[in-house]
C-alpha positions in Angstrom: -7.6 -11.6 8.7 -6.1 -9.0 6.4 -9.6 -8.0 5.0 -10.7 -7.2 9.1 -7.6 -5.3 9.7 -7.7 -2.9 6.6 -11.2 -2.4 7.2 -10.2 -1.3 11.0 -7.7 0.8 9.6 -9.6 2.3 6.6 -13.1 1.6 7.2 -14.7 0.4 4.1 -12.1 1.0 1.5 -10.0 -0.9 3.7 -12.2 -3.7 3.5 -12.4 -3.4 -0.5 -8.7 -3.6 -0.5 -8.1 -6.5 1.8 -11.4 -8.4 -0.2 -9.1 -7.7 -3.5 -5.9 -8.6 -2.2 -7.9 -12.1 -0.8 -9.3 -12.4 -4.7 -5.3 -12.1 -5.9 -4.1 -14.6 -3.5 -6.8 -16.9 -4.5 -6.4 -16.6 -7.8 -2.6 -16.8 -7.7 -1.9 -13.2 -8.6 2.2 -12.4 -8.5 2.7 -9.8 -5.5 3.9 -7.6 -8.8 0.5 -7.3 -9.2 -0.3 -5.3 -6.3 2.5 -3.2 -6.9 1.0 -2.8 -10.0 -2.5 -2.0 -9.1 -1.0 0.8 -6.4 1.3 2.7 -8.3 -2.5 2.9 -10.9 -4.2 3.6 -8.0 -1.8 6.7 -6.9 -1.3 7.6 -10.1 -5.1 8.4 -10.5 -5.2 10.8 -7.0 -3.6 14.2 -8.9 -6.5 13.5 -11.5 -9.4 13.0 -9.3 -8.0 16.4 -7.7 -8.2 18.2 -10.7 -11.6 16.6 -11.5 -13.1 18.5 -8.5 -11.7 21.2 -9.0 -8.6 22.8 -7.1 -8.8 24.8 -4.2 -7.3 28.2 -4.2 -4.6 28.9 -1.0 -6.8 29.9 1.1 -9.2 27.4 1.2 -7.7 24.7 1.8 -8.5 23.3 5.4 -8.6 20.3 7.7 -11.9 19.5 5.3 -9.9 18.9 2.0 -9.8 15.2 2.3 -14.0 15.4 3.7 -14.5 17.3 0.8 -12.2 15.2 -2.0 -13.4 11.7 -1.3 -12.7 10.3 -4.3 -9.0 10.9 -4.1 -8.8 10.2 -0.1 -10.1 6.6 -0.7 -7.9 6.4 -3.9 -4.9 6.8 -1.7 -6.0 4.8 1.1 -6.1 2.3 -1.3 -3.1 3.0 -3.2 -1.0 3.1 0.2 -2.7 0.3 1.6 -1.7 -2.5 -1.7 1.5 -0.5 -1.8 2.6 -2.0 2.0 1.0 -5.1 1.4 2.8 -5.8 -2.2 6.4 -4.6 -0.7 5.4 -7.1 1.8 4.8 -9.6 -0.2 7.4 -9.3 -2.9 9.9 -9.4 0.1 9.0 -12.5 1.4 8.9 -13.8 -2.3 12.6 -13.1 -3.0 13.6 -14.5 0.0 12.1 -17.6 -0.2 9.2 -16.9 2.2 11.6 -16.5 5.1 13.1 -13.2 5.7 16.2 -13.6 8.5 19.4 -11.8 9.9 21.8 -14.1 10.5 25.5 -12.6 11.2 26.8 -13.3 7.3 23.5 -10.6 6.2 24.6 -7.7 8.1 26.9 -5.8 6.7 30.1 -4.2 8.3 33.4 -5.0 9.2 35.0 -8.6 9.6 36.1 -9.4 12.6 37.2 -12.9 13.9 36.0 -13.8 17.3 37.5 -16.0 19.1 
């Protein structure tokens, strides 16, 4: 279900990303891993930039992203395992059930009667 929603989001690197994250889970990948795999995955955007070359000032348009592919679907990506590994790491230090009960939030104690 994942896989169908990041490709409705993304189009197809959406579905890449939600056909990896299905791979992890069924492999047993820690949701570190998908941290992991973002923070690469945004790390390479700035390089894939300056691979293509950088615009001067005034160039740069609504067509930058059109025209740098490469680093658009890099950051789709990045963004997209980014959610999904916060996600998942959340709901893995909880215990898989993530809940407000009155002792959780914080602020002052009062005594009701």
């Amino acid at each position: 279900m994942l896989a169908v929603i990041l490709w409705f989001l993304l189009g197809t690197v959406g579905l890449v990303v939600g056909l990896a994250i299905t791979a992890a889970d069924l492999f047993g990948a820690p949701p570190r891993w998908l941290l992991a795999a973002a923070a690469t995955l945004l790390a390479l955007v700035p390089i894939a930039i300056l691979i293509d070359g950088l615009p001067t000032p005034s160039t740069i348009t609504t067509s930058f992203a059109r025209d740098h592919w490469v680093a658009d679907s890099l950051a789709k990506a990045g963004v997209a395992l980014m959610v999904v590994g916060v996600f998942r790491e959340v709901l893995s230090s909880s215990g898989g059930a993530v809940s407000a009960t009155r002792s959780d939030v914080p602020g002052p104690d009062v005594d009701q009667a």
